[in-house]
C-alpha positions as MATLAB code, in Angstrom:
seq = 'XXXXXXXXXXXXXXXXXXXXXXXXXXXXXXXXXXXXXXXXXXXXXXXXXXXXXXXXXXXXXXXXXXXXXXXXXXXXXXXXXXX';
ca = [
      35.344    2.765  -37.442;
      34.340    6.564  -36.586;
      33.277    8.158  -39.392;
      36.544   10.755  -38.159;
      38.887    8.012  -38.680;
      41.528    6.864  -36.947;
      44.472    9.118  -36.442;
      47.785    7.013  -36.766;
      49.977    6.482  -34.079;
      53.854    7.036  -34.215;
      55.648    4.174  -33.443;
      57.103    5.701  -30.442;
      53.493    6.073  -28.662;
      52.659    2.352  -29.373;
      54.509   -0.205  -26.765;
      56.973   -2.595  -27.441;
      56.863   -6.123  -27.252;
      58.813   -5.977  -24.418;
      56.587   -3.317  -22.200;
      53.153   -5.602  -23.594;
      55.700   -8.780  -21.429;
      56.096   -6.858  -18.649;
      52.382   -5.414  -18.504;
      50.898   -9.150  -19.116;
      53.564  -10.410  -16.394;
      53.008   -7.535  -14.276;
      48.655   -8.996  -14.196;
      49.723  -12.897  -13.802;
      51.178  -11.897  -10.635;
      47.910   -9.879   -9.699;
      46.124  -13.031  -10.311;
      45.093  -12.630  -13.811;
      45.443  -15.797  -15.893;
      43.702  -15.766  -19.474;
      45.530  -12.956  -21.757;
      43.357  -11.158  -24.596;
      44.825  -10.113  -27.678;
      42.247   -7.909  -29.652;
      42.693   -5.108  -32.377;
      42.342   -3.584  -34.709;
      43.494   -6.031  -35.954;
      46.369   -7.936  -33.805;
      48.029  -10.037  -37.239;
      49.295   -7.000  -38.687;
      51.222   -6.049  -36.333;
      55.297   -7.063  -37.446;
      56.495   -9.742  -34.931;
      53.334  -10.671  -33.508;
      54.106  -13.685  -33.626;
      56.824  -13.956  -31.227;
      54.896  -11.784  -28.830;
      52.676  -14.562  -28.819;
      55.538  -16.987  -28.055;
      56.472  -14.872  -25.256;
      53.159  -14.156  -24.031;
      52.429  -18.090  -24.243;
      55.345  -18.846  -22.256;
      54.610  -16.644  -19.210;
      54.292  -18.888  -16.078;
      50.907  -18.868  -14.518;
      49.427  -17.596  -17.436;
      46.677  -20.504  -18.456;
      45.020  -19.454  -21.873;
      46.296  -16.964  -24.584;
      42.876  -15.793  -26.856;
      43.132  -14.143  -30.274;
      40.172  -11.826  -31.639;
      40.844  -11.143  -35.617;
      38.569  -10.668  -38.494;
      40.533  -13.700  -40.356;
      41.386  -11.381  -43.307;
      45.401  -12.692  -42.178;
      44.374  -15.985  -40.943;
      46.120  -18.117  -43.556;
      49.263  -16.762  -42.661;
      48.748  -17.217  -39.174;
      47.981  -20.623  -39.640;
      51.586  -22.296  -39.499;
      51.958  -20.111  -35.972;
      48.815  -21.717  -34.827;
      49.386  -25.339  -36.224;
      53.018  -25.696  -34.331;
      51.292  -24.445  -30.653;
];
């Protein structure tokens, strides 16, 4: 982390699940096919798990990668159990 900080964003200047579809769709059709979820830290995000449905159910897309520092792991665990 900068030794600054990190200035919050308001929730209107982060995207919503549905532009982060459309943006991941959008690079499946360019040719892109492994999707990269990275943070901060992706798990605290509210919903994140359905994005990840969605985002694992987009055609042509062929691997779906996670990178978290496991502090929420154990209650990510049912999510990635079921898939």
């Amino acid at each position: 982390m900068p030794e600054e900080g990190v200035v919050p964003l308001c929730h209107e200047d982060i995207l919503t699940f549905d532009e982060i579809i459309r943006i991941c769709r959008a690079g499946v059709e360019l040719g892109i096919r492994r999707i990269k979820i990275t943070g901060g830290e992706p798990l605290v995000r509210k919903g994140i798990f359905d994005l990840l449905e969605q985002m694992r159910r987009i055609e042509g897309a062929e691997k779906l990668t996670i990178t978290t520092n496991g502090a929420l792991l154990e209650e990510a665990l049912p999510w990635l159990e079921a898939v």
